[in-house]
C-alpha positions as CSV (number, residue, x, y, z in Angstrom):
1,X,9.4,28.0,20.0
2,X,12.7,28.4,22.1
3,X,14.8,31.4,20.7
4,X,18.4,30.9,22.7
5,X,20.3,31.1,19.4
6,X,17.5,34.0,17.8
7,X,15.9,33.3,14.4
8,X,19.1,31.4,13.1
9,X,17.5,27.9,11.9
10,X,18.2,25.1,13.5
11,X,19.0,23.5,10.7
12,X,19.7,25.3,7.7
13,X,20.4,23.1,4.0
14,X,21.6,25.4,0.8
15,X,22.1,24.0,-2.6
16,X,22.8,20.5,-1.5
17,X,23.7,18.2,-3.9
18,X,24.5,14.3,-3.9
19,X,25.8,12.3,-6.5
20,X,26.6,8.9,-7.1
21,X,29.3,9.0,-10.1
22,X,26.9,10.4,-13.2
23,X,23.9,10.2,-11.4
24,X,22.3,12.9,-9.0
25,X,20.3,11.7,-6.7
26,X,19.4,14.9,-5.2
27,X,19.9,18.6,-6.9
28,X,20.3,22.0,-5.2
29,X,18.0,21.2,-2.1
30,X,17.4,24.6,-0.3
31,X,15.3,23.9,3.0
32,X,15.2,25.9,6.1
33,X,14.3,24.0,9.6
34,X,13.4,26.0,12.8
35,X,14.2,25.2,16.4
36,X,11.0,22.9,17.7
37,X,9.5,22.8,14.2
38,X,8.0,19.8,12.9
39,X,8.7,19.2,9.0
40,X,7.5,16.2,6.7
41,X,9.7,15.8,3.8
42,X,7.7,13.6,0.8
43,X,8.1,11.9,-2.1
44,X,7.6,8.7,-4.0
45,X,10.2,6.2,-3.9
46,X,13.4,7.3,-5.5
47,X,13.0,10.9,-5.0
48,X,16.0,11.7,-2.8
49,X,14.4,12.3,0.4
50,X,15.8,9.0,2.0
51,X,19.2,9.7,1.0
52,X,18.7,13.3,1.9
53,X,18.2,12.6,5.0
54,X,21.3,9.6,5.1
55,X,23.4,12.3,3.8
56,X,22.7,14.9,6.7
57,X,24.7,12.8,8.9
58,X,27.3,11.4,6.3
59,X,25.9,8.0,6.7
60,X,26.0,7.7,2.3
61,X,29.0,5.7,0.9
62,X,30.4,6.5,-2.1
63,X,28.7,9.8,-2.6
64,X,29.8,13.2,-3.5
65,X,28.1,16.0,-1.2
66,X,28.5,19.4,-2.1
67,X,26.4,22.5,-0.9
68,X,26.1,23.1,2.6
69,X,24.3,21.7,5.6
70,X,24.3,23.7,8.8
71,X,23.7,23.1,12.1
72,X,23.3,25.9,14.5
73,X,25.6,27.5,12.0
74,X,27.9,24.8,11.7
75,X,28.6,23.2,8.1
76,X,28.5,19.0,8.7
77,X,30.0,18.7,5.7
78,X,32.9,20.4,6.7
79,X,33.8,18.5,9.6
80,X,35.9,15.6,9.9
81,X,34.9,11.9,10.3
82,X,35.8,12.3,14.2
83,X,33.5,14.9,14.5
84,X,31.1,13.2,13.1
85,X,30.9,10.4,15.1
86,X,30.5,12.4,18.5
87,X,27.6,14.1,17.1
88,X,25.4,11.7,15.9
89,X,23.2,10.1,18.3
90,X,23.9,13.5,20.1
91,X,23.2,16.2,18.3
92,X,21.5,14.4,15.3
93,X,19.8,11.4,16.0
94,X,17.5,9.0,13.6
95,X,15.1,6.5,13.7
96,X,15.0,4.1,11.2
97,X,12.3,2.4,9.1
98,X,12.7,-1.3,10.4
99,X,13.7,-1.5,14.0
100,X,14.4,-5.3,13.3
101,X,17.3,-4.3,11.1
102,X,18.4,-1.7,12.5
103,X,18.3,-2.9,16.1
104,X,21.5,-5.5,16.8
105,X,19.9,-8.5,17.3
106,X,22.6,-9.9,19.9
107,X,22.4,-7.4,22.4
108,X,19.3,-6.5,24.6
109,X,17.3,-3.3,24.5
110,X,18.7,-2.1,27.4
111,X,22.8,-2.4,26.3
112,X,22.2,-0.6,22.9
113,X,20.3,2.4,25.1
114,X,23.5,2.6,27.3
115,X,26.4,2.2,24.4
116,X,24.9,5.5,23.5
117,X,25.2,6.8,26.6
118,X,28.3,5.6,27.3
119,X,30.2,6.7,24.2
120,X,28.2,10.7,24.1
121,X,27.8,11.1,28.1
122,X,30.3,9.0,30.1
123,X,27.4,7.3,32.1
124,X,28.4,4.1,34.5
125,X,26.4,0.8,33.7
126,X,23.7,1.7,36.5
127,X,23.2,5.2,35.8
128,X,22.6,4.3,31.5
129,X,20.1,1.5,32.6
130,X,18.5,3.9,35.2
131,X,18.3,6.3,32.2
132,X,17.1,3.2,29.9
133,X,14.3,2.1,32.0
134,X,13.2,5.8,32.5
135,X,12.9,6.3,28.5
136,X,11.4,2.9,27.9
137,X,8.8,4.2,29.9
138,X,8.5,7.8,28.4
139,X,7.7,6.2,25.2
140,X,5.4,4.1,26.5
141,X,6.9,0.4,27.0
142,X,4.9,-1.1,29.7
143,X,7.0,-3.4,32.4
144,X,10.4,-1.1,31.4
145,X,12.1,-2.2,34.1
146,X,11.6,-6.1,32.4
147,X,11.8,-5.3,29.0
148,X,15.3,-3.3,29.4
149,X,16.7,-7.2,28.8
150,X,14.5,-8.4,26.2
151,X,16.3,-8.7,22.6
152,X,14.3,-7.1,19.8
153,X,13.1,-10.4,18.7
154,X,10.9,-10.6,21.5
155,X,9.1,-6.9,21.5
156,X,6.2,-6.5,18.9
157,X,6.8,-4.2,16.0
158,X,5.7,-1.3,17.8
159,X,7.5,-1.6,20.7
160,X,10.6,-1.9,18.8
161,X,9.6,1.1,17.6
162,X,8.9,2.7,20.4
163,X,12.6,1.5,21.8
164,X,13.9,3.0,18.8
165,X,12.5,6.1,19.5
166,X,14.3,6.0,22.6
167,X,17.7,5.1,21.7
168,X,17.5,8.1,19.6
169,X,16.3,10.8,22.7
170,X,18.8,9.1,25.3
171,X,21.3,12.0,24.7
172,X,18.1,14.8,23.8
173,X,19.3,15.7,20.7
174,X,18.5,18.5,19.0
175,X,17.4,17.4,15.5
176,X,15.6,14.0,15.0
177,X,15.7,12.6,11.7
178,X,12.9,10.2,11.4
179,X,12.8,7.8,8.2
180,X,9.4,6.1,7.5
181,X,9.1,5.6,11.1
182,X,5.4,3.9,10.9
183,X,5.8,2.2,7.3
184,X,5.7,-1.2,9.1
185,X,3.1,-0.8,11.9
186,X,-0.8,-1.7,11.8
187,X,-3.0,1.4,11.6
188,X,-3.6,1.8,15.2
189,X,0.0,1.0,16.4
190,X,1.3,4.0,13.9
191,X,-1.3,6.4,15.6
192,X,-0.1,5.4,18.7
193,X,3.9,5.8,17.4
194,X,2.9,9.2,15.4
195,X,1.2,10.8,19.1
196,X,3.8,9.4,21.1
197,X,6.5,11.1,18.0
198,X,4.7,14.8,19.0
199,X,4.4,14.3,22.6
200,X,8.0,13.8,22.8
201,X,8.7,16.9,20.5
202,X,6.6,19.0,22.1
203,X,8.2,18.2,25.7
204,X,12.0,18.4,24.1
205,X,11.1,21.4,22.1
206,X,9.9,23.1,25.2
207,X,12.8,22.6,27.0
208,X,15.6,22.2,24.3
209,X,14.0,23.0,21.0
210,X,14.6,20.4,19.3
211,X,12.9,19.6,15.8
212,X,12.2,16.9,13.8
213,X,12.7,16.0,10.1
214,X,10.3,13.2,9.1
215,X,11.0,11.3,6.0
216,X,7.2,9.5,4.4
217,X,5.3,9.1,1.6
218,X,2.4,8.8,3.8
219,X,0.2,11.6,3.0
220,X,-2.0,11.1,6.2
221,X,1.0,11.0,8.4
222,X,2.0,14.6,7.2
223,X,-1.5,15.7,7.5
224,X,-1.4,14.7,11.4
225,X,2.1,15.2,12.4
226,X,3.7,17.6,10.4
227,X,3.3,22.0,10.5
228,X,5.0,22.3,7.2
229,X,6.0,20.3,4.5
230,X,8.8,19.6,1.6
231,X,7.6,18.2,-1.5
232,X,10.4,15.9,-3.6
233,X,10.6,14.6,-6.9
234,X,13.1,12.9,-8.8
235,X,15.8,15.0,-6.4
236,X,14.4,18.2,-6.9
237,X,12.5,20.2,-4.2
238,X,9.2,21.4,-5.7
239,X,6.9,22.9,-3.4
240,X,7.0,24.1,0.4
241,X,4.3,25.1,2.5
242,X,2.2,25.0,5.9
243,X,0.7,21.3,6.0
244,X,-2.7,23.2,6.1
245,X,-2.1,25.3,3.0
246,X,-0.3,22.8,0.8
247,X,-3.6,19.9,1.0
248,X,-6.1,22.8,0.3
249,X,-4.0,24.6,-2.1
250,X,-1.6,22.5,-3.8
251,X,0.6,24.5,-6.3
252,X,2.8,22.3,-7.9
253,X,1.2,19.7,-10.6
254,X,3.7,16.8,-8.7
255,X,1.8,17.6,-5.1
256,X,-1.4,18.1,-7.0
257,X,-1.0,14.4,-8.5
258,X,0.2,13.3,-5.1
259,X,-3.3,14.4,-3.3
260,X,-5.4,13.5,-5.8
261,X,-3.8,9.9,-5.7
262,X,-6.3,8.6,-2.7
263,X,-8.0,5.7,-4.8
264,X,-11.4,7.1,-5.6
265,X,-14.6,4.1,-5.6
266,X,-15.6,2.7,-9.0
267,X,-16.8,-0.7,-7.9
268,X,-19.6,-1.3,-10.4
269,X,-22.9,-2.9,-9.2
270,X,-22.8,-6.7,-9.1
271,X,-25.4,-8.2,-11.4
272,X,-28.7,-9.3,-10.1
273,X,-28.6,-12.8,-9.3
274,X,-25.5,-13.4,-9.4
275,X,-24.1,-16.9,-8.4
276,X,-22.4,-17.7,-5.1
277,X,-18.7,-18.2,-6.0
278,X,-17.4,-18.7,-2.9
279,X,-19.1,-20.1,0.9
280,X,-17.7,-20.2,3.9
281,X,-19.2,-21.8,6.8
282,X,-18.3,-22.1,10.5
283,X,-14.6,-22.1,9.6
284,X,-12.1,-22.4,12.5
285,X,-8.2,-23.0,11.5
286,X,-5.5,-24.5,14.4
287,X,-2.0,-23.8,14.3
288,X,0.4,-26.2,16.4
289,X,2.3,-24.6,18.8
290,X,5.2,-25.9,21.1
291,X,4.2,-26.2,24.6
292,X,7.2,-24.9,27.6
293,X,7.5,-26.2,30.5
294,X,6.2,-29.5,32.1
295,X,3.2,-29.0,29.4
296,X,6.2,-29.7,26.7
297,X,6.2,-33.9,28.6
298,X,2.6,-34.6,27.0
299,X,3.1,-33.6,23.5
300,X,1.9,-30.1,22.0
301,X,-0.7,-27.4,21.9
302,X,-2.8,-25.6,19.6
303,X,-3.6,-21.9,19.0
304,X,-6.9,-21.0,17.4
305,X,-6.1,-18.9,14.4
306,X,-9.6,-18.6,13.1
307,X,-12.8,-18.9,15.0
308,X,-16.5,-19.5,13.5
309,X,-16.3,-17.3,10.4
310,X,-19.2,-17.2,8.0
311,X,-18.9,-15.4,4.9
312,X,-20.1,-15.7,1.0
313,X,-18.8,-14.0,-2.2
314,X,-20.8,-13.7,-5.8
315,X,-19.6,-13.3,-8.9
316,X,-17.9,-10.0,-9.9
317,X,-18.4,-8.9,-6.6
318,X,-15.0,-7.7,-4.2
319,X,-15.1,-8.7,0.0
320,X,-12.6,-6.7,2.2
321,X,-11.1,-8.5,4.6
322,X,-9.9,-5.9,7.2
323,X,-7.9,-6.1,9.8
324,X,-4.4,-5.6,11.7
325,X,-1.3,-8.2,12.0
326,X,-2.7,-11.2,14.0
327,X,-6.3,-10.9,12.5
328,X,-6.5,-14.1,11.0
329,X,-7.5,-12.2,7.3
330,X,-4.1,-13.9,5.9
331,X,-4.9,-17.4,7.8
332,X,-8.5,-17.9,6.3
333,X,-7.5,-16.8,2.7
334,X,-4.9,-19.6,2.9
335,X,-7.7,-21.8,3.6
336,X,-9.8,-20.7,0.9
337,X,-7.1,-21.2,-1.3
338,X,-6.7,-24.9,0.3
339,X,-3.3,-24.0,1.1
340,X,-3.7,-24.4,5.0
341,X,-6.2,-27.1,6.3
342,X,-9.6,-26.1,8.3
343,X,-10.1,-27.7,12.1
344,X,-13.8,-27.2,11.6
345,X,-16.3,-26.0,8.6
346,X,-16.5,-26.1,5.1
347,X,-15.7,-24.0,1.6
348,X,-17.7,-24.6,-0.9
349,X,-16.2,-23.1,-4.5
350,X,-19.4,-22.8,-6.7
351,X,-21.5,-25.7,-4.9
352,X,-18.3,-27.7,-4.5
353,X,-16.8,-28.8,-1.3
354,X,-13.0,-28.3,-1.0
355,X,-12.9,-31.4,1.3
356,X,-14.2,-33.8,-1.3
357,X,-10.9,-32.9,-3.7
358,X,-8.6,-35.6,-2.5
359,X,-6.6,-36.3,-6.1
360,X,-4.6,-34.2,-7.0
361,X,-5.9,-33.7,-11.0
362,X,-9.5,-32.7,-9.2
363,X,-7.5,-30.0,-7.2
364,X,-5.5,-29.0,-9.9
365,X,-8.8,-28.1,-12.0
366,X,-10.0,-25.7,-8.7
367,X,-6.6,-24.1,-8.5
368,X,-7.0,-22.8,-12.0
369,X,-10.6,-21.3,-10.9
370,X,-8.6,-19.4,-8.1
371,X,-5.6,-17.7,-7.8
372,X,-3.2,-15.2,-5.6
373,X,-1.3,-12.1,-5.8
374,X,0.8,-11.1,-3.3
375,X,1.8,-8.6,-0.4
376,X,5.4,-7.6,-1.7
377,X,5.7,-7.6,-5.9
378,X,10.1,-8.1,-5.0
379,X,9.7,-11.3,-3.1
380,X,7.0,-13.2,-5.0
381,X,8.5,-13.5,-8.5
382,X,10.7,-15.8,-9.3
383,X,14.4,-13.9,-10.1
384,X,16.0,-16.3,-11.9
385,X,12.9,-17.0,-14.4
386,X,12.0,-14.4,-17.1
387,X,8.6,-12.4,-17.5
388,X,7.7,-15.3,-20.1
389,X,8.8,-17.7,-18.3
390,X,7.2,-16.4,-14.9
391,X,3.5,-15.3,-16.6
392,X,3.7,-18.7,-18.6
393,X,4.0,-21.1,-15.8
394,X,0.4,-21.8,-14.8
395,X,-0.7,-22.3,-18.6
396,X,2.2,-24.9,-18.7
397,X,0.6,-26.9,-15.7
398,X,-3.0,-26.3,-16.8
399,X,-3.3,-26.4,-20.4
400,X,0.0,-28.8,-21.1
401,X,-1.2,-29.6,-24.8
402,X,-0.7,-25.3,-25.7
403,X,2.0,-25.4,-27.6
404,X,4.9,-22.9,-27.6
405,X,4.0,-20.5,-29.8
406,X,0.2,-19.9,-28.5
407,X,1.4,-20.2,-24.9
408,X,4.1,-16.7,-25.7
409,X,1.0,-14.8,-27.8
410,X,-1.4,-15.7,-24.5
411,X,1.9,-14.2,-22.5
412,X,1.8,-11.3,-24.4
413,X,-1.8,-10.7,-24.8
414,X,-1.8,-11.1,-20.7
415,X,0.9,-8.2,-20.4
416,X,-0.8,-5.8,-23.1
417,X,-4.1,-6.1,-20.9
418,X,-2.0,-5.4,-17.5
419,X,-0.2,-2.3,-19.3
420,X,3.1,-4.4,-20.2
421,X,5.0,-3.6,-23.0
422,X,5.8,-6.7,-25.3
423,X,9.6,-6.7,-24.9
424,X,8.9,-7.3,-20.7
425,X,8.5,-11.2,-21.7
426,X,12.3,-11.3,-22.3
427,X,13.6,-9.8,-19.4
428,X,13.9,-10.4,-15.6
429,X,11.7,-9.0,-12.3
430,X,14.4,-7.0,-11.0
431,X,14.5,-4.6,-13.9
432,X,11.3,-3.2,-13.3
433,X,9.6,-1.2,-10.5
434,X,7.7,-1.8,-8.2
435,X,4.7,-1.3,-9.9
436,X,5.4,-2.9,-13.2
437,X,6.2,-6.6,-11.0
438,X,2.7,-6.6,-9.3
439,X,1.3,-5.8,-12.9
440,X,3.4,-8.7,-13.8
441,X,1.9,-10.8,-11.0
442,X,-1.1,-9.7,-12.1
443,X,-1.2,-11.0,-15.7
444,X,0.3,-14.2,-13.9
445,X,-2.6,-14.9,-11.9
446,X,-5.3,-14.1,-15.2
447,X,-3.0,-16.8,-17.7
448,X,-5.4,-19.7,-16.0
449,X,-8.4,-17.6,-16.7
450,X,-9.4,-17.7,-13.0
451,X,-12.9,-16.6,-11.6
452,X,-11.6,-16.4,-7.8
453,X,-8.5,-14.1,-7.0
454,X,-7.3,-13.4,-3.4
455,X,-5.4,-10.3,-3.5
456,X,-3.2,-10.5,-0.3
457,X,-2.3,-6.6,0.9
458,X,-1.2,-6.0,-3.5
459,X,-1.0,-2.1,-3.3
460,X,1.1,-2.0,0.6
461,X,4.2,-2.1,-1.0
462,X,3.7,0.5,-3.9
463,X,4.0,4.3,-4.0
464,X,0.2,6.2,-3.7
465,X,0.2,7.2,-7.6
466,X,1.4,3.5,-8.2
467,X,-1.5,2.3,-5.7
468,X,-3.7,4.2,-7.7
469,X,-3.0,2.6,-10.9
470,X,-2.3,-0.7,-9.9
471,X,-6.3,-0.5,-8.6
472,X,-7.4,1.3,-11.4
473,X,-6.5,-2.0,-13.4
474,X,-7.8,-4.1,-10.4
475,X,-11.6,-2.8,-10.8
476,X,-11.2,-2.3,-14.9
477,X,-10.5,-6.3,-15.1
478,X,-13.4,-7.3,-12.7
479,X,-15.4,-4.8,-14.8
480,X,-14.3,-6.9,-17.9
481,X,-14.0,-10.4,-17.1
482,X,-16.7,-10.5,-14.1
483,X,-14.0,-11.0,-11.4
484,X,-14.8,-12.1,-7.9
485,X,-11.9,-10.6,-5.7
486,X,-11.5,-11.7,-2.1
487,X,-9.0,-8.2,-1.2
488,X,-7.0,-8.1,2.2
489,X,-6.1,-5.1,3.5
490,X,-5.5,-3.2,6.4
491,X,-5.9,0.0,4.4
492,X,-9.6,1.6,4.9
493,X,-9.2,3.9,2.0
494,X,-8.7,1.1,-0.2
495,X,-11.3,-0.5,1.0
496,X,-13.8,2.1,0.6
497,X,-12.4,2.3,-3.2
498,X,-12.6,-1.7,-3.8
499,X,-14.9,-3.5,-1.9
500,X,-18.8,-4.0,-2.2
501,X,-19.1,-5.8,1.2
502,X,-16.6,-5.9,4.3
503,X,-15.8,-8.0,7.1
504,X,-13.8,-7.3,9.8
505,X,-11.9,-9.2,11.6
506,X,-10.0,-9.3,15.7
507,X,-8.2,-12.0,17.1
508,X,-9.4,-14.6,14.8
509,X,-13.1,-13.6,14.9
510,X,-15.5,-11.5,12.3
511,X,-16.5,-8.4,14.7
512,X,-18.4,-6.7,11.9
513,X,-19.6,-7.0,8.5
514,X,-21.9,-5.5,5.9
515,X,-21.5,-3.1,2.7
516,X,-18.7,-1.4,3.0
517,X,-19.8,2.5,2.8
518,X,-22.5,1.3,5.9
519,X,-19.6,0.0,7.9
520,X,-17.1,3.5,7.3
521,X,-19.9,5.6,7.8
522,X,-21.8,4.4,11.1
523,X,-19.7,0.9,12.4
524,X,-21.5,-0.6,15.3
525,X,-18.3,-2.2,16.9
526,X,-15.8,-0.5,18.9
527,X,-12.8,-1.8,17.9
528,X,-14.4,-1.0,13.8
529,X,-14.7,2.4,15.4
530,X,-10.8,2.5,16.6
531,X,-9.7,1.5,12.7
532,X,-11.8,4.6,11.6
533,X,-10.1,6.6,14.2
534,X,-6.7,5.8,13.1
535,X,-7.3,6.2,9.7
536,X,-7.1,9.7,8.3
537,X,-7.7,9.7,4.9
538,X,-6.4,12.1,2.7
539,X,-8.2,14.6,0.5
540,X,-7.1,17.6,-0.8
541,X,-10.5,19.3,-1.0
542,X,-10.7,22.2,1.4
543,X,-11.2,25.7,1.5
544,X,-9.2,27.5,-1.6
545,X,-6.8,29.7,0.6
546,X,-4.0,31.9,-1.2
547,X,-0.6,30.1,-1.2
548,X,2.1,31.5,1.1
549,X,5.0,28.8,0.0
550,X,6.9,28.5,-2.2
551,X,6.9,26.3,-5.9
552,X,10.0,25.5,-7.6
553,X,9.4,24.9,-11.4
C-alpha cells in the first residue's frame, strides 16, 4: 500500500450527515478509507449508501451536509462550487449504475473521454484520443482504435461499462467511487467488469494509491472484490469489518439477516404421475430483421431467435430457464404464452395444441390457465389504475357475470394470501415498495385461478431479504394450489432454490438440461461450467473467527 502521505487516510468521513428538510437520509456516518484499499459499502435499497456516496462529491440537490469529508486532509465540504468542479473526475471520479444514462448519447465514446481531459489536463484533440484509445484498451475494448467513435448505443452493456470505467481513470484519480457498477450486466459480463475493476486498482494503487469505494447490495460482489466492508441500514452505519471476518462472523442482527437471505431450496417433490401441463416440441421462433445494403433491394431478413427446443413441464413442478441477455429464455416464454408466433414446432397446453386456437373466446379460456409476472414490479402495473382495479382486471374479462361485490372479496382474499393488507385495494402502485408491487402482481396473476405461470426474472429487481420473501410465497403457493411455474432467471442461486429441472440455454439453443442440483453440481457443457464460475454464491457459514470490527448498535 503506498505510504507518500503516512497513515493519514485517504479518505477520511466523520459524523456525516444528510438531510432532506425533516428527513435524514444518512446519520453520523464515521468511515475510514486507506490509500489503495478496496471497500464495499452495502445496504438494501433506501439505506443511504447511494446518496452517501452522491454526496462525497456534492452531486445531492437540495441537501443539507454537515460533518466532515476529507480528502488527503482536505474537508470537500468546505470548498467552494469552483473547487469542486476541478476535482471531480480528477481527484474523485465515479462510475455509475447505467452507462446508457449516464453516457451522453449525442457524443461518441471517444469525445466524452477527451472533454475530461481537456477540462482537468489541458490535452490537444490528438493527444486526449491517443489517451482515449489507450484506456479503451486497458479496460479491455477490443478494436479501440474503432470503437473511440461509436455512440453508446452501439457498444453492448458491458462495454459501455467498460468505457465508463475509463472515462473515470483518464485523469488517475485517486478515489473511485463506483455505484452498482455490475447491477445491469449478465453474470459473466459482471465477472469480467468486477476482475477488470481490481486489475485496474491494483496497477493505480501501485503506482498512485488510489482506492475505491464500491456502492452494492450484491453480497457476492463484496465477497470477490472487496478487503473490508461497511454495512448500512436505514442511514445508519452498523457493522465494519474485513470481508473475510464479517461473512463468517457476522455481528450485527442487520448483516446477520443480510447473509442469511441467499434463498434456501424448499421445492417439494412433484407427485407421482403427475400430468404433462405443458410440451414443447422442436420449437424454432424468427424475428424479422432489416437487411443494409444492396440485400435491403429484395425485401428483408430473418434472425433465428429460438432453435429446436424440446422441453415438458408437469403439474406442480417449477423449470429454470437459465441463461444471459440474448438467450432466447424470454423469446420462447413469449411463445408459450402465445404472445409471439412459432416458425416451426408445436405447444401443447394439457394435450391441446396452441395452433388449433384460432377464435378468440377458445384463446381467452387458455389465457386464464396461464399467466405472467414480470421482470420490473415499477413498470408492469398500471399507475393510473388502483390495486382493485389492477388485481380485479382479469376476473372482469374471464368471469364477466361476477358481480361487484364478489369480484372486491376475491381481490381481497387474493391480497390476504400474497401478504397484502386489505386497505392496498384502495390505493395506487407507486405507494408501495418494491416488494409489495410484485406481491401485487402476484395476486394479479392467481385472480384467474391459473395452472401455468411464467415468472419472467420476478425477484431481479428486489432487494436480497425482499428476494427471499417474495420466493418464500412463490414455493408456499405452488405447495398450495399445485402450481406449475416455468421461472426465468439468470440467477443460479435462485435456481437452485426454485427449480426441480433446468435447462439451459446459448444463442437460441438448449446446451444442457436435467434436475437442477445434477446440473450445479457436475454440468457437462462448458459454457454451463462458465455460469457456475461466475456465480459465487453467498453463504455465511465458515469458520467462527473472533470479530475484529466494529458493530454500532
Amino acid at each position: 500500500m503506498n505510504e507518500v502521505k503516512g497513515n493519514r487516510p485517504l479518505l477520511e468521513i466523520d459524523r456525516f450527515s444528510v438531510r432532506f428538510g425533516d428527513k435524514i437520509a444518512v446519520h453520523e456516518l464515521s468511515l475510514s478509507i486507506a490509500r489503495g484499499e478496496r471497500v464495499a459499502l452495502v445496504g438494501e435499497s433506501g439505506s443511504g449508501k447511494s446518496v452517501t456516496a452522491l454526496s462525497i462529491l456534492r452531486l445531492v440537490d437540495h441537501a443539507d451536509l454537515s460533518g466532515r469529508v476529507l480528502l488527503d486532509g482536505e474537508d470537500l465540504l468546505q470548498k467552494t462550487e469552483q473547487q469542486m468542479r476541478g476535482l471531480r473526475g480528477a481527484d474523485v471520479a465515479m462510475v455509475f449504475q447505467e452507462p446508457m444514462t449516464a453516457l451522453n448519447p449525442l457524443f461518441t465514446i471517444g469525445k466524452q473521454i477527451a472533454e475530461s481531459l481537456r477540462l482537468h489536463e489541458g490535452l490537444r484533440p490528438n493527444a486526449a484520443r491517443k489517451r482515449g484509445i489507450e484506456l479503451l484498451r486497458r479496460t479491455g475494448i477490443p478494436e479501440p482504435e474503432r470503437r473511440i467513435d461509436s455512440f453508446p448505443h452501439q457498444l453492448s452493456g458491458g462495454q459501455r461499462q467498460r468505457a465508463m470505467i475509463a472515462m473515470a481513470l483518464a485523469c488517475r484519480p485517486r478515489l473511485l467511487l463506483a455505484d452498482e457498477p455490475t447491477t445491469a450486466l449478465d453474470v459473466t459480463v459482471r465477472q469480467q467488469i468486477v476482475d477488470l475493476l481490481i486489475a485496474l486498482q491494483e496497477q493505480e494503487a501501485a503506482e498512485r494509491g488510489m482506492a475505491v469505494l464500491l456502492i452494492t447490495h450484491d453480497l457476492n460482489l463484496v465477497k470477490r472484490f472487496a478487503q473490508r466492508v461497511a454495512v448500512m441500514e436505514k442511514g445508519v452505519l452498523v457493522e465494519t469489518n474485513t470481508t473475510e471476518a464479517l461473512f463468517s462472523n457476522p455481528q450485527h442482527p442487520y448483516t446477520q439477516r443480510l447473509l442469511d437471505s441467499e434463498p434456501q431450496r424448499a421445492v417439494a417433490p412433484v407427485e407421482p404421475g403427475a400430468r404433462r401441463l405443458l410440451d414443447v416440441e422442436g420449437l424454432a421462433v424468427d424475428y424479422r430483421t432489416s437487411a443494409k445494403g444492396l440485400r435491403s433491394l429484395f425485401g428483408r431478413s430473418t434472425f433465428r431467435a429460438v432453435h429446436d427446443v424440446d422441453l415438458c413441464l408437469r403439474r406442480g413442478e417449477t423449470l429454470g430457464i437459465v441463461g444471459e441477455s440474448g438467450s432466447g429464455k424470454s423469446t420462447l416464454a413469449a411463445t408459450v404464452l402465445g404472445l409471439q408466433q412459432p416458425a416451426a414446432g408445436h405447444i401443447h397446453i394439457d394435450g391441446l395444441p396452441l395452433a388449433t386456437l384460432k377464435t378468440a373466446r377458445s384463446r381467452r379460456a387458455l389465457y386464464s390457465r396461464m399467466q405472467v409476472v414480470f421482470q420490473d414490479p415499477f413498470g408492469s402495473l398500471s399507475p393510473r389504475m388502483t390495486v382493485e382495479q389492477i388485481v380485479s382486471e382479469g376476473l372482469t374479462m374471464h368471469q364477466p357475470d361476477m358481480d361487484a361485490r364478489a369480484r372486491r372479496a376475491r381481490v381481497g382474499s387474493l391480497l390476504e394470501e400474497v401478504g397484502m393488507p386489505a386497505d392496498a385495494m384502495l390505493r395506487y402502485p407507486h405507494e408501495f415498495s418494491g416488494g409489495q408491487r410484485q406481491r401485487i402482481a402476484i395476486a394479479r396473476a392467481l385472480a384467474v385461478e391459473p395452472e401455468l405461470l411464467v415468472l419472467d426474472e420476478p425477484t431481479s429487481a428486489l432487494d436480497v431479504s425482499i428476494q427471499k420473501q417474495v420466493l418464500n410465497l412463490l414455493t408456499n403457493l405452488q405447495k398450495k394450489y399445485k402450481l406449475s411455474y416455468l421461472f426465468i432467471t439468470h440467477d443460479l442461486a435462485v435456481m437452485r432454490a426454485m427449480a426441480h429441472r433446468v435447462i439451459v440455454m446459448k444463442s437460441g439453443r438448449i446446451v444442457e438440461a436435467g434436475d437442477t442440483l445434477d446440473v450445479l453440481h457436475a454440468p457437462s457443457h462448458p459454457y454451463t461450467q462458465s455460469l457456475l464460475a461466475s456465480s459465487l454464491i453467498v453463504s455465511p457459514a465458515g469458520v467462527a473467527q473472533t470479530p475484529t470490527g466494529t458493530v454500532n448498535d
